[in-house]
N, C-alpha and C positions, 0 to 999 in steps of 0.2 A: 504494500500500500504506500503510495504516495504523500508522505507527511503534507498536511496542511501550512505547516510555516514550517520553513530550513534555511537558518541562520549561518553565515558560512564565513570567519575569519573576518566577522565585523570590525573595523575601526571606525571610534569617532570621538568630538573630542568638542573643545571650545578654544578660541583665540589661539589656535598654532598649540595645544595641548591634548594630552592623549588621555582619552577618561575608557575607552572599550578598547582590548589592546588584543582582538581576538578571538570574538566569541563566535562559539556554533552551538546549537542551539537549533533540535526541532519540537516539532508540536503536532499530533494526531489529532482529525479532525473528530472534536464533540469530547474534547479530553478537556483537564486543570494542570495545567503544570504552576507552584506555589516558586515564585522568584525573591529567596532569603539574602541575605548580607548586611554586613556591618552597616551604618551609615557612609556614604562620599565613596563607597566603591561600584558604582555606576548602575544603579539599578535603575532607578526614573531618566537616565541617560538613555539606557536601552530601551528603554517604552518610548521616549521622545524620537530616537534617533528610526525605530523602527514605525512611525507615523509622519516622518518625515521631516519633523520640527528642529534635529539636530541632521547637520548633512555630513553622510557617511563620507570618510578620506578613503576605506576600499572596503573588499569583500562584497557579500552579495545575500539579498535577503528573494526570497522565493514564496509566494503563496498559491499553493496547488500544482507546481512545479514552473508558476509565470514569474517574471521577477517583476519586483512590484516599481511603480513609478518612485521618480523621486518628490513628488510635488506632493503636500501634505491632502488636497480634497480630491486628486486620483487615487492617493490608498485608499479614502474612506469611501470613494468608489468602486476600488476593488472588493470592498470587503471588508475594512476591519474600523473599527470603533473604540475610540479613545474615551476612557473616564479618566481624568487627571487629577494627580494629586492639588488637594485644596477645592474641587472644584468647577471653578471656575464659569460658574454661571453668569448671566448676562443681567445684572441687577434690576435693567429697568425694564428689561421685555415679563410679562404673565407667563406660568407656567401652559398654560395654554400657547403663550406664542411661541416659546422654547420648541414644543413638540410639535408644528404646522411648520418651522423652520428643518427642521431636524425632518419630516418626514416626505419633505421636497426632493431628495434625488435617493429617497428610499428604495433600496430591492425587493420583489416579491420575497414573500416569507410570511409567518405566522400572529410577527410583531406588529400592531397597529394600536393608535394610541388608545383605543378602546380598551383593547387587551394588558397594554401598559398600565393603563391606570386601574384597571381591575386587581393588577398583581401588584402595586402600588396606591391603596384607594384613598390616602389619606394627600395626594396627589391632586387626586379629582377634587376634594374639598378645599383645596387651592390653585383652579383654573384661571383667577382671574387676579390673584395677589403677584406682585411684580415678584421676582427670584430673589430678588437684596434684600428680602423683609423676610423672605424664611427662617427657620434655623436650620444651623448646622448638618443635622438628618435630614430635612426635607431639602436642604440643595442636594445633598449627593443624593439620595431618591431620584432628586433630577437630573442630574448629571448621569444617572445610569438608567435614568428613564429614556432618555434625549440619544443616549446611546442603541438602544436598546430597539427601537423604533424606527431605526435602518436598516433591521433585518440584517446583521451581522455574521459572517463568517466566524469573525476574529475579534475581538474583546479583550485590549488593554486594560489592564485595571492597577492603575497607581493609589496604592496606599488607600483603600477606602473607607478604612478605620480611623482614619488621621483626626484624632476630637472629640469621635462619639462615644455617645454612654454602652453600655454592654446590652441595651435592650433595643437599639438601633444598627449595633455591631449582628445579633440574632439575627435581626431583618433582613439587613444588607447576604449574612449567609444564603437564606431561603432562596434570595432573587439569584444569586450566583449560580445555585444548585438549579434552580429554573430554565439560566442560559446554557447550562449544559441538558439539560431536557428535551428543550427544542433544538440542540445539534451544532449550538456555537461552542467553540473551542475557547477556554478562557487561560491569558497569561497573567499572572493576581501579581504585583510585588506587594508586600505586605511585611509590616513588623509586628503588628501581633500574631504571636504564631499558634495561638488558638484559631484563629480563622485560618488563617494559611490552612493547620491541619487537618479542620472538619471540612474543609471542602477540594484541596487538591488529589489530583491521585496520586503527582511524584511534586519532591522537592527539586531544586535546581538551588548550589550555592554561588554565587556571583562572588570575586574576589581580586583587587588589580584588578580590575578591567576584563576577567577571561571568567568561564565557568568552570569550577573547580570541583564539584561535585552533584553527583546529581542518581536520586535512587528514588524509590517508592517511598509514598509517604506513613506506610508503618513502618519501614526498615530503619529510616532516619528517626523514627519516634522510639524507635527501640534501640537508638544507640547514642545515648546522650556525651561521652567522649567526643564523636565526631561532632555532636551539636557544638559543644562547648568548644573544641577546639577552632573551629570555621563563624560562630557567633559571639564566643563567649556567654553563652549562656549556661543555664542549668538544665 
């Protein structure tokens, strides 16, 4: 089978500096691969650089064996759908306008914002409140609503924990486990590694710039030496 995404000796970097120094990297489609590391060793590099927002110095990224454009609103025409860390919603557009934006150069598929806000309904009870008046959970609800409603292949997921309470972090799980249901493959980077592990199948550790490890996600739950040695954690 033809990996869904196949990362191939990425570099990329910012102002003449080297932040990806190598990575490969694939992904099976309708899979979780959970993207762990330290802080500053290029995880949201490789989500940006792989949406086209950082520009790769070489190597070569692949989606269904096509290489994908370089231009950031031809990938999310090929397929793949960024949720960024923080965010990043449009403060003074209505959740309603988020999603008639978002669902303009939409692919058939299952997602429509009907369905979106079903799976999100506390969404629908703010259709007409601008984004910058939410809180913190209901942006990223949107931000992975607005994602979600392009019928996506591929699903970046930066940090989507960044803030919330553990009763919004539950949430955020269910919808994850959702976009694997309906057959999108999702890349998570994530620090809390509670979410990372109820929803990946395999871990991936990012480290310098390259992938340094990368196994099923009860193998790594069961081997807390490599945790600690690769995160320092417990």
């Amino acid at each position: 089978m033809t990996p869904l995404l196949q990362v191939s000796q990425l570099r990329s970097g910012y102002a003449g500096s080297t932040v990806l120094d190598g990575v490969d990297l694939t992904l099976e489609p309708g899979s979780i691969l959970g993207l762990l590391g330290r802080n500053g060793v290029g995880k949201s590099t490789l989500i940006m650089t792989l949406m086209g927002l950082v520009p790769t110095t070489s190597g070569t990224v692949l989606l269904d064996g096509v290489m994908l454009p370089a231009r950031p609103h031809k990938i999310a025409r090929a397929g793949v759908a960024l949720v960024p860390q923080g965010r990043r919603v449009w403060a003074p557009l209505t959740v309603g306008e988020h999603l008639k934006l978002a669902t303009r150069h939409a692919h058939p598929g299952t997602w429509t914002a009907d369905s979106v806000l079903d799976l999100l309904p506390r969404l629908r009870e703010r259709l007409r409140q601008p984004a910058g008046s939410l809180s913190g959970g209901e942006q990223q609800m949107l931000a992975i609503a607005r994602a979600l409603v392009t019928n996506p292949r591929l699903v970046l997921l930066d940090e989507p924990s960044d803030g919330l309470a553990p009763a919004i972090i539950e949430s955020i799980m269910d919808v994850i486990r959702q976009m694997q249901t309906e057959g999108a493959a999702v890349l998570l980077v994530e620090q809390d590694l509670h979410l990372a592990f109820e929803v990946s199948d395999e871990i991936a550790v990012l480290d310098r710039g390259i992938i340094v490890h990368r196994t099923d996600t009860e193998s790594f739950r069961g081997d807390p030496d490599t945790a600690h040695r690769l995160l320092g954690v417990a």
